[in-house]
N, C-alpha and C positions, 0 to 999 in steps of 0.2 A: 555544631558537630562538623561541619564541611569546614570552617575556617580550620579545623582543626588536624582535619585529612588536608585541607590543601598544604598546609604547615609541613607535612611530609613527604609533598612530593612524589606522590606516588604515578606509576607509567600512566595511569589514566584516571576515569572515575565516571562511576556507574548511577543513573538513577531508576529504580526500579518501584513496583508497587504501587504504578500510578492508574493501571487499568485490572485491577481488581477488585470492581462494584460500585466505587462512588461513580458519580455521572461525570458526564465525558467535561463540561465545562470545569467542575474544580479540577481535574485531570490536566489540564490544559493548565488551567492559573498558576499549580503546583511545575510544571515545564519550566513556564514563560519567569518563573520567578528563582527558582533553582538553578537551572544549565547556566545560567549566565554569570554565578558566583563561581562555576567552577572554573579553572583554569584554562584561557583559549590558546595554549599553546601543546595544550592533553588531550588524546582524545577524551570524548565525552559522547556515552553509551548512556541510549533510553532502553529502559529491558522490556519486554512484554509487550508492546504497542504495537497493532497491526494495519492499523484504518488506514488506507490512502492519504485518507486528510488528516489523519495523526502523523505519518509521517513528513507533512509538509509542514505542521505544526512546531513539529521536534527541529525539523530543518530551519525551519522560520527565529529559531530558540536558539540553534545554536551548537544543538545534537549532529555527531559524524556520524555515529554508528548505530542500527536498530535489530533486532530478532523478536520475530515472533513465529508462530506456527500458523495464523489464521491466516495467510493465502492457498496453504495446500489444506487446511481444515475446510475452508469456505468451499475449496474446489472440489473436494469429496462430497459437501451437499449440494451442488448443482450449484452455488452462489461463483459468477465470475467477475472480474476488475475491469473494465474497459475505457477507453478516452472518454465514452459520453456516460457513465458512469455505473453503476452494478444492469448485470444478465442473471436472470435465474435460467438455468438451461431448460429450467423444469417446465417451466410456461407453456404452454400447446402451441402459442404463437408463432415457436422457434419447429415445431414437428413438419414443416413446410418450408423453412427458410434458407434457402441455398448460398445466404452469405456466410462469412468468417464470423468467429466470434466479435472481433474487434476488424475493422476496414482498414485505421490505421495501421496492426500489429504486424509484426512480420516472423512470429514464434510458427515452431515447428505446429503449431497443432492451426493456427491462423491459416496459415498456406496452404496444408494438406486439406483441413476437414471441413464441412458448413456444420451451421448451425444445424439445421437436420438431421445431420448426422451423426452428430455429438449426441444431439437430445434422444434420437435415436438407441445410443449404444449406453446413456445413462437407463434408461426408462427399461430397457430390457436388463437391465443389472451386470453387463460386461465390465470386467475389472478393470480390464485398459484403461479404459474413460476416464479413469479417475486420474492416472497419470497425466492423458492428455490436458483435462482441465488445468491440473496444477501447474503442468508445463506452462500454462498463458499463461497463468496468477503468477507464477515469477517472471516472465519474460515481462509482464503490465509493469512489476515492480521496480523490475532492474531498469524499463525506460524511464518508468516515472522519476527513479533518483540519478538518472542520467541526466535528463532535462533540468531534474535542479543543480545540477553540478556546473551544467553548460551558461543557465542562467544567473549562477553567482560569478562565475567568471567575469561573464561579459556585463555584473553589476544590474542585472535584470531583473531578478528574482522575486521582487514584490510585485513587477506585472505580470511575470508568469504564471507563478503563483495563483494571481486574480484571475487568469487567463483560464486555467486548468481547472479549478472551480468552479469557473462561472459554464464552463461545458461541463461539468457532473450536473450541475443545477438546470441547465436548459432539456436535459434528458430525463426520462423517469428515471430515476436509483433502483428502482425497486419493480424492475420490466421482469 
């Protein structure tokens, strides 16, 4: 069917349906084996995929463009994105902690607020909060496909890549 849209020439081309229930590896297989038949002079749009490391995945494939709703979904339940890898705000660990969400980050809610204070104003049920959170989860996002934009240029990309994961992996995911 794709030889058959590419035959058409259409402005771009979409793969979607790939994170709806199967496990994340055939999701990945279905990527890495796909994107790369469609045409690289079109854009090429993964739908639905939100994971950090799906999008480096998709990037690593071949994918320009993603959408998904799980950074400001995650951010609504206390789950946030950071260089050394997931914050649950929720943690009691953070009701003390007078750093930024993320050290690296430099998003409006990094600079203004600590962790404390976030965990804080989740825990007491304040609506703000939840914009703040989402505010990082995009600002984590838009660096993270910065970085990979800056490392295909300069021909880097498969060690930064390694680089960027191997710092989610030396952190707990799941603090």
């Amino acid at each position: 069917m794709l030889h058959s849209t590419v035959k058409m020439s259409f402005d771009g081309y979409a793969l979607g349906g790939v994170s709806v229930g199967e496990e994340r590896e055939e999701a990945d297989i279905v990527v890495s084996e796909i994107v790369p038949l469609m045409p690289a002079d079109k854009p090429r749009y993964l739908m639905g995929v939100g994971l950090p490391s799906q999008l480096l995945h998709g990037i690593s494939a071949g994918v320009d463009m993603f959408d998904c709703v799980l950074p400001t979904r995650m951010a609504r339940n206390g789950t946030l994105f950071t260089s050394t890898g997931r914050l649950n705000i929720t943690n009691s660990a953070y009701s003390d902690d007078p750093k930024p969400l993320d050290e690296s980050c430099q998003c409006f809610t990094c600079r203004k607020f600590s962790r404390a204070y976030l965990a804080h104003l989740y825990r007491t049920g304040e609506p703000g909060v939840l914009g703040l959170l989402s505010i990082h989860n995009l600002a984590y996002y838009q660096s993270l496909v910065e970085g990979a934009r800056e490392a295909i240029a300069a021909g880097k990309f498969s060690a930064w890549k390694a680089g960027i994961e191997s710092n989610w992996m030396n952190e707990s995911q799941n603090v």
